[in-house]
N, C-alpha and C positions, 0 to 999 in steps of 0.2 A: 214548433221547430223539431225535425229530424232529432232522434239520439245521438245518432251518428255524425250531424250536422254539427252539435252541441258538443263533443268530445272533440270535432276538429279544431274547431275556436277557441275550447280552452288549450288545446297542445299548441297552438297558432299562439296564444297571450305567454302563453309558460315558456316557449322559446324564446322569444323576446322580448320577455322581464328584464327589469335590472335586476330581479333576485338569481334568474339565469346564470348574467352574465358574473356576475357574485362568485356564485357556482362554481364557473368553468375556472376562475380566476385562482380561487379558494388551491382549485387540482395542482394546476400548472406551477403556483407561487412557489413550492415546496420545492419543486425540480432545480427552478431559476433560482432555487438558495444554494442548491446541491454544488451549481456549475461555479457559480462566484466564486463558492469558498473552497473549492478546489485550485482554481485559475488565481487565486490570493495566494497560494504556494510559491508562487513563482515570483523572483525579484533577484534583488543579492544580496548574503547574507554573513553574519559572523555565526560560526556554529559554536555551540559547546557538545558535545560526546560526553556525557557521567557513565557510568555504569557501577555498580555498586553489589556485593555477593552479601546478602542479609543470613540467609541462613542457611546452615549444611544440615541436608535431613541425610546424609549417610554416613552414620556415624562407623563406619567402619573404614573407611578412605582418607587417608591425609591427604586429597588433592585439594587445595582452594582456592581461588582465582585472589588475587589483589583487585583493590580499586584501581578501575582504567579511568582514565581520562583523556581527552586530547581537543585542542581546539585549530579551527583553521577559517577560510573565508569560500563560502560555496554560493556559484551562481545556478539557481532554477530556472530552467528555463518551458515554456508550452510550446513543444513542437510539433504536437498531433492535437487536432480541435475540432473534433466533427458529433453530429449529434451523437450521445448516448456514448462517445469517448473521448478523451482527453491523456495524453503522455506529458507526463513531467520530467526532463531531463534535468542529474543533477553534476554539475560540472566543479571540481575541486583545483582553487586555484594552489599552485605551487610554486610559491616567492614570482620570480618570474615568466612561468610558464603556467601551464595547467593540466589536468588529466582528468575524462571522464570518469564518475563515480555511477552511484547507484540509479537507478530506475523507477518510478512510479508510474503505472499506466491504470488507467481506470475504466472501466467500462460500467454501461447501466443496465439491470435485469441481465447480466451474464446470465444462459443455460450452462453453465461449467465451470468446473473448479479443478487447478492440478494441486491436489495435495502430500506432500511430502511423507516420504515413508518412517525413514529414518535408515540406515545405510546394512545393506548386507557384505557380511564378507565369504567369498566364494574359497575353496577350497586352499588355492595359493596364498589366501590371506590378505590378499588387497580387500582393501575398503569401496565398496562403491556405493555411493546416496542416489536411491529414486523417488521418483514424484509415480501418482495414479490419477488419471484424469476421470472424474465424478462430477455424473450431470446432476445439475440444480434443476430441481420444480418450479414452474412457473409460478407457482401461488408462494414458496421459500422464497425465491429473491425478488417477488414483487417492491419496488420502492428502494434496494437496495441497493448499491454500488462496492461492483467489486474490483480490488485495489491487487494487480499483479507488480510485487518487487521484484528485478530482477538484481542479478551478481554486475557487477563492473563489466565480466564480458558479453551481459544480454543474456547469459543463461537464465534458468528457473533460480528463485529462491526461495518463495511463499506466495497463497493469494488467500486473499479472503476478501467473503461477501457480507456487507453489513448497509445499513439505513444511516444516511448521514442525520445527525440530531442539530434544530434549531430552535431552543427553550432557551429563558430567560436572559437575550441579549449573547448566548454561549452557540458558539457552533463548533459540532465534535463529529468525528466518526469514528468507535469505537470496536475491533473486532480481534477474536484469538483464533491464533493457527497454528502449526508445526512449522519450523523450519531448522532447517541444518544450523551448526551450529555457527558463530558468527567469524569472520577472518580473526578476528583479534586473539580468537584463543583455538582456533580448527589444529594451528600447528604445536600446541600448548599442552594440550589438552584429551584426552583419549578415551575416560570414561563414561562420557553421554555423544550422543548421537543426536538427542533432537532436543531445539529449542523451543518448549512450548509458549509461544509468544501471546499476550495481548497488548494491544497497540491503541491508542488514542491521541489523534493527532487534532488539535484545539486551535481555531484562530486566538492569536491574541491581540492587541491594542501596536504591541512592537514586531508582532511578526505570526512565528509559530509555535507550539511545543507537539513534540513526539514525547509521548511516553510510555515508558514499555513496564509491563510487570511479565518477568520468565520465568520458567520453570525448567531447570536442567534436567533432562531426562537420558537416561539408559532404554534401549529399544526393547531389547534381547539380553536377557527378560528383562523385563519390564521395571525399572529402577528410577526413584524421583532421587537425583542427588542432590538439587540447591535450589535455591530461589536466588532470583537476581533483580533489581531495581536501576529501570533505566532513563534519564532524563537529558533529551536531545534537543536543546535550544536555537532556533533560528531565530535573528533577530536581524531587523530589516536596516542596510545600510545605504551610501549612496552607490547608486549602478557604477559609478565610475570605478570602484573597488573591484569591480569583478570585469572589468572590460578586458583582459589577457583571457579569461573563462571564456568570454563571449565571440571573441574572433578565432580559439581554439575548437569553438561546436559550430563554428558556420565554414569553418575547414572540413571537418569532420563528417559533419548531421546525416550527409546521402551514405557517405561509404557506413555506421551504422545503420542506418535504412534499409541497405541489404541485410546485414548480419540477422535486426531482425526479423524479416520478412524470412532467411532462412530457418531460424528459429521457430516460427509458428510452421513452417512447411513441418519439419520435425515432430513438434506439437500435436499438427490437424493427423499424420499418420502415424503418430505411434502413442496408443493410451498408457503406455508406462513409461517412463523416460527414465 
């Protein structure tokens, strides 16, 4: 028989092995964990907010933050589902009514990242924070998934790219980045500028946990002032708790829809924001 003969029948057997289709199975498995345990975000929930200031490395500063706390009931919701992206909106119920909070959108293999400057101040002395848009390598975000937060009004606020992890019964996606510093202390607060965040956000049995470990930083120059320890509980209740949340984001959803569609027009033309 032909060599050539010979080499097509084994690639003819090798495609349509069960060790094949094994194979392909083995690739995809990993993705279809990625999409679950994002799409497990979403429900309705009791929050807890901790945050916690462990240690002041500027010993020349009496500023120090107290322990924050706060708790309330917030509905997630998946309003954007399409391959290689998924939006998590997070909707904060209030007593009787409700108001949009924060933003989670995800994309898979992003080529880009807008990341956070830390804020200049111009000659008048206003404060202004920019972001700088930084393309990713194909072979860097291979497998990864990256997570843009936005502010309550859909503005920027951090993204970062990272590989969601599924080991021993645990699914995590872990990743650090800059961002401005957080509402709770932006008006507080005036001696750091960026918040160097790592974030890990964990399935659990009852829900979620976000956990942050930060690092308060000064930009200009360059100054570490505090470390900060953060522990955000979601804990999964019944949907009927958040149904004021859920008829106030099916009010809502298009007219944000614009804002932000404007927002990425912004984005796609201007690499610094």
């Amino acid at each position: 028989m032909p060599l050539i003969t010979i080499l097509s029948l084994v690639l003819t057997l090798t495609l349509n092995s069960p060790f094949a289709s094994a194979q392909e199975t083995q690739v995809s498995e990993p993705l279809a964990q990625d999409v679950k345990a994002i799409r497990a975000h979403a429900g309705c929930f009791e929050v807890s907010f901790n945050f916690y200031e462990t240690i002041d490395l500027d010993l020349t500063s009496d500023i120090t933050s107290a322990p924050y706390t706060e708790r309330g009931t917030e509905l997630v919701v998946v309003d954007e589902d399409s391959e290689g992206h998924i939006g998590l909106q997070h909707v904060l119920v209030t007593g009787t009514d409700a108001m949009k909070h924060w933003r989670q959108t995800w994309d898979y293999q992003a080529n880009s990242i807008l990341e956070f400057q830390g804020a200049v101040v111009p000659l008048d002395g206003t404060s202004n924070l920019f972001w700088i848009a930084k393309p990713l390598a194909m072979e860097a975000a291979k497998g990864q998934w990256r997570q843009t937060v936005s502010q309550v009004d859909d503005g920027p606020r951090f993204e970062c790219s990272a590989p969601w992890i599924h080991v021993n019964g645990k699914s995590y996606w872990e990743c650090t980045a800059p961002a401005p510093p957080p509402r709770r202390e932006f008006s507080k607060r005036a001696d750091y500028d960026i918040l160097q965040r790592r974030n890990r956000q964990e399935l659990m049995s009852w829900g979620w946990m976000h956990e942050q470990d930060n690092l308060k930083v000064l930009s200009q120059p360059r100054t570490p002032r505090a470390l900060e320890k953060g522990y955000d509980s979601y804990v999964r209740v019944a949907d009927e708790k958040c149904a004021v949340a859920k008829t106030k984001w099916e009010n809502e959803k298009y007219f944000w829809k614009n804002v932000r569609t404007a927002w990425s027009e912004i984005r796609n033309e201007n690499p610094r924001l």
